[in-house]
C-alpha positions in Angstrom: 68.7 93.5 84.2 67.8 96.0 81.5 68.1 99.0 84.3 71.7 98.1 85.4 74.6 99.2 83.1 77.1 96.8 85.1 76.2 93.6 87.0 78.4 90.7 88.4 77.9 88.2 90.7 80.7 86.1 92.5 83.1 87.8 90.0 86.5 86.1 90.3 90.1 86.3 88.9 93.2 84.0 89.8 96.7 84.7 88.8 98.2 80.7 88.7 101.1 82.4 87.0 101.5 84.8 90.0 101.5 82.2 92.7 97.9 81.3 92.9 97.2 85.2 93.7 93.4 85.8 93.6 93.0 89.7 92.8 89.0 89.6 92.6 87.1 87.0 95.1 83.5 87.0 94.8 82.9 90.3 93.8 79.0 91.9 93.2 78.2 95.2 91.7 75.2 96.7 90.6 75.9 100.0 88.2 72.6 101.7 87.5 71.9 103.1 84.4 72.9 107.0 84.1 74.5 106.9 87.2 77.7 108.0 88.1 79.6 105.0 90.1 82.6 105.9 92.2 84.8 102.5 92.4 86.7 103.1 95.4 89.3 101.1 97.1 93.3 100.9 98.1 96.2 99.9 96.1 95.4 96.4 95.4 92.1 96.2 96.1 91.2 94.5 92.5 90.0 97.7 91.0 91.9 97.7 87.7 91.9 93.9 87.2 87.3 94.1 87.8 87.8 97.0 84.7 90.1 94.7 82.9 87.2 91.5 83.3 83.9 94.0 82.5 86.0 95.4 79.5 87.2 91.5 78.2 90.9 92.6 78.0 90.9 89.3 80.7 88.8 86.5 81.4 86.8 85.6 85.1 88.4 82.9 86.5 84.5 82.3 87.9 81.5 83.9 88.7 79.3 86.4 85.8 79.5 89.6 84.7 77.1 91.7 82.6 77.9 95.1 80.8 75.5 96.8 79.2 73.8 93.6 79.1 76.1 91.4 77.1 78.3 88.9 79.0 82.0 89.5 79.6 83.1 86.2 79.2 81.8 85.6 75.4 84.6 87.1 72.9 82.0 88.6 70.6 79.9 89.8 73.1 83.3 91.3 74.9 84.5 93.2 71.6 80.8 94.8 71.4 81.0 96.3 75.0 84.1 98.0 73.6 82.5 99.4 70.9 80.0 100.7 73.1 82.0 101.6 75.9 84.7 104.8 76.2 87.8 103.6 78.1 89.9 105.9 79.9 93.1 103.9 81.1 95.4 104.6 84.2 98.5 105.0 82.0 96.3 107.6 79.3 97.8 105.5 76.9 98.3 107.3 73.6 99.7 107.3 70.3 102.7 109.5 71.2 103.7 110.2 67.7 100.6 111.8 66.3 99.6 116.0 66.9 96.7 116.1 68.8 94.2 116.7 65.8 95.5 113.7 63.4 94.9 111.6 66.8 91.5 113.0 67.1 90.9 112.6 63.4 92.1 108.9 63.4 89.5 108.0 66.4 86.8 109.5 65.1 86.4 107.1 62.0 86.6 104.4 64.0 82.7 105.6 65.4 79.7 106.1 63.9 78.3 107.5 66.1 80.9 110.3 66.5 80.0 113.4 67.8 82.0 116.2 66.1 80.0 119.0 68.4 80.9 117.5 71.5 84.7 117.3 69.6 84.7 121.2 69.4 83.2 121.8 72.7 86.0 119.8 74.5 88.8 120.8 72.3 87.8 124.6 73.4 87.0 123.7 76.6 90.2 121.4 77.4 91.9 124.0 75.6 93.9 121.1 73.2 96.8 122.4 71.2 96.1 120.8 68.2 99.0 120.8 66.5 101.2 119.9 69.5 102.7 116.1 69.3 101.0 114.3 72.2 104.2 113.1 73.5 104.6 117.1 74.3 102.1 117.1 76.2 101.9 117.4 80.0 100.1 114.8 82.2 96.6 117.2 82.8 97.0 117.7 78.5 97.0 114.4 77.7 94.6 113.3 80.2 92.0 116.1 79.0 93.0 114.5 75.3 92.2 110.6 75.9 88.8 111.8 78.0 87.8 113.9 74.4 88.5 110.6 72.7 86.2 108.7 75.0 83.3 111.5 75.3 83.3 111.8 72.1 82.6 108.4 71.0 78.7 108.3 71.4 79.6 105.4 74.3 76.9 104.4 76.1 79.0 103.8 79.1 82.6 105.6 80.2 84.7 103.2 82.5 87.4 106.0 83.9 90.6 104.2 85.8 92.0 106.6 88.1 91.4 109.5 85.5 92.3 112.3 87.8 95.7 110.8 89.2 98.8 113.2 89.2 96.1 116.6 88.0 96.4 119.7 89.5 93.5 121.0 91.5 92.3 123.1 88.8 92.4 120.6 85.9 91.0 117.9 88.6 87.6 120.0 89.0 87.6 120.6 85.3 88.2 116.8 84.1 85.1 116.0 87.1 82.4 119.0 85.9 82.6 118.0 82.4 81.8 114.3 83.8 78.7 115.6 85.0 77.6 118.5 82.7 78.2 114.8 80.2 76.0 112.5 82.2 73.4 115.2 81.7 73.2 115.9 78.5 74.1 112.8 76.8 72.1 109.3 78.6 75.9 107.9 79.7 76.8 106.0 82.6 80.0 106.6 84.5 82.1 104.2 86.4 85.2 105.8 87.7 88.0 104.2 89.8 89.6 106.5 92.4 91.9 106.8 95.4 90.3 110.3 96.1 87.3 110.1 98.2 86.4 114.0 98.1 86.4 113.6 94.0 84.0 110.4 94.4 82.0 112.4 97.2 81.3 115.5 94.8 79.9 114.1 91.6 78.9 110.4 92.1 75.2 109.3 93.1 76.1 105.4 93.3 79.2 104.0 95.4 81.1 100.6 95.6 84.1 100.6 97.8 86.0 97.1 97.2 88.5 95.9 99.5 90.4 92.4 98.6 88.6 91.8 95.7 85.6 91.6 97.6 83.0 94.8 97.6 82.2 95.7 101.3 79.9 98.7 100.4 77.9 99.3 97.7 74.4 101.1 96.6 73.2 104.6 96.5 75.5 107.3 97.9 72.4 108.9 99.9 71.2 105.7 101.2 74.3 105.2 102.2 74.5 108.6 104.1 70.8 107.9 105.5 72.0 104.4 106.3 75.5 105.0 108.2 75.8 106.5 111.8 78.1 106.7 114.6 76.5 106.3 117.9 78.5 107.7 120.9 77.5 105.9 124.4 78.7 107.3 127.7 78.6 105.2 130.7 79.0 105.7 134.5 82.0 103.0 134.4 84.0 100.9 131.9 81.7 100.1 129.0 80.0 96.7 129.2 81.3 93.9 126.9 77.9 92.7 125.6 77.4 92.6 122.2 74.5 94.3 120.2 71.6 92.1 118.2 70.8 94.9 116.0 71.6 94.5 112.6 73.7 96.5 110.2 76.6 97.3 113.6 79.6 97.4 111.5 82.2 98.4 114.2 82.2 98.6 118.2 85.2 100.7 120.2 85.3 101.2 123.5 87.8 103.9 125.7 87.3 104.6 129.1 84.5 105.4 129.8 83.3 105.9 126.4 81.5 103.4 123.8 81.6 104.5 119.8 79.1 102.1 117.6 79.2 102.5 114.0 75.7 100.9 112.0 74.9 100.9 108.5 70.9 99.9 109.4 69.9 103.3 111.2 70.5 104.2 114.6 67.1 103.5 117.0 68.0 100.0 117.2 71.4 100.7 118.7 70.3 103.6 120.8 67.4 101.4 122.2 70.1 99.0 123.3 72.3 101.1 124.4 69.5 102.3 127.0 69.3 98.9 128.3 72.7 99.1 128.6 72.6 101.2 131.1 74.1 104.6 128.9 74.3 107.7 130.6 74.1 109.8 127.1 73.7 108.7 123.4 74.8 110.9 120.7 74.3 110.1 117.4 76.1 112.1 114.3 76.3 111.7 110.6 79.0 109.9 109.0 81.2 111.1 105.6 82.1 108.8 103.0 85.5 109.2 103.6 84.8 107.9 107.5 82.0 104.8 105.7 86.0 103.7 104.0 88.0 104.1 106.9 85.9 101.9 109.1 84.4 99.6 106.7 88.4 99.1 105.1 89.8 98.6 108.9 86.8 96.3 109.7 87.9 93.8 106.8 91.7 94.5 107.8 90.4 93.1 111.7 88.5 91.0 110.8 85.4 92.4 112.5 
């Protein structure tokens, strides 16, 4: 779809040399175009081997995949998502050797589409030493350094693993502004990987969380927050054990005397139950992204 930066459908990988190991099973995203995508999900989830796949450093073991339109699977079609795409690895893998500038210098005639404003503005702004060897320089530094090489690319789409791991709070909200002021200016789409909910909460508009290579949330973070709530049912006695026919109930609990429902399909249906039920109070609250994780994680680890 010419509106969707990223699509798969039934994504899979399989490690036979690893035992058989299937990292991705059946996975579905849908990345808008100019959005910025949050790709949450634990250690092991499948979030670097996906980037790996949309980016053709490996091949689907089944299922399609779409970036930027062309498929992931075709070698040509994989080396021109790269040249269209700014990659920002886990590791911030660098050429060690090199002074900042040469390293700068040498990307920049890779792409055409270069854009030596944008180069100033973040060499100011990221406050890059130049002349320092990269190997010199500290995590935040060289992070700050391979996100320059990848804004300034004229990339139609940044895929970010983990770019804020091991930054200092300071360099953290500096690395995630210049994300957005980006975004803004320049038509790009973000997809980010992240352990850090509260970094995914502040700038993205678009969510996936992935758990076991499968995604078990996904879509627009406020139809998300519209969707989600926890409904709280009091009761004279124990709770009753009957289940609910609404749709969307993601997660029952009961203690004491107490009933908690979470639903990702609005809460009137629950509450109209829970009046049949025989509920003494309902109270229904908001839910955060970081609780939409928690419960939607533990639901796959139950089973529920």
């Amino acid at each position: 779809m010419a509106d969707l930066a990223i699509e798969t459908v039934d994504l899979r990988k399989r490690y036979d040399e690893a035992g058989g190991v299937e990292a991705v099973r059946g996975l579905d995203l849908h990345v808008p175009v100019g959005s910025i995508c949050g790709f949450l999900g634990r250690n092991g989830a499948g979030k670097t081997t996906t980037i790996k796949m949309l980016l053709g450093m490996t091949r689907p073991t089944a299922g399609t995949g779409r970036v930027l339109g062309l498929a992931i699977d075709d070698a040509a079609s994989s080396v021109a998502i790269r040249r269209r795409t700014g990659f920002v690895s886990d590791d911030k893998d660098l050429y060690d050797a090199m002074a900042a500038g040469e390293l700068i210098r040498f990307t920049a005639r890779f792409f055409p589409a270069w854009r030596a404003d944008l180069e100033q503005k973040y060499v100011r702004r990221f406050e890059i030493p130049l002349h320092a060897r990269v190997r010199t320089l500290s995590r935040g530094g060289r992070t700050k350094l391979a996100l320059l090489l990848a804004l300034c690319r004229g990339a139609d789409l940044l895929i970010l693993d983990e770019p804020t791991s091991g930054l200092d709070p300071a360099v953290t909200e500096d690395v995630l502004q210049a994300l957005v002021a980006h975004v803004a200016s320049a038509e790009t789409t973000v997809f980010f990987s992240s352990h850090q909910i509260a970094e995914v909460d502040q700038i993205a508009d678009h969510v996936a969380i992935i758990d076991a290579g499968r995604a078990v949330v996904s879509g627009s973070l406020d139809d998300l927050r519209d969707a989600y709530r926890r409904v709280q049912l009091v009761f004279d006695g124990e709770p009753p054990a009957a289940a609910f026919r609404a749709s969307g109930v993601q997660r029952v609990k009961r203690s004491g005397r107490v009933m908690t429902v979470l639903t990702s399909g609005g809460s009137d249906p629950v509450v109209a139950e829970a009046r049949a039920l025989g509920a003494v109070s309902v109270d229904v609250a908001p839910v955060t992204l970081k609780e939409i994780f928690l419960e939607t994680v533990a639901a796959e680890d139950s089973g529920a």
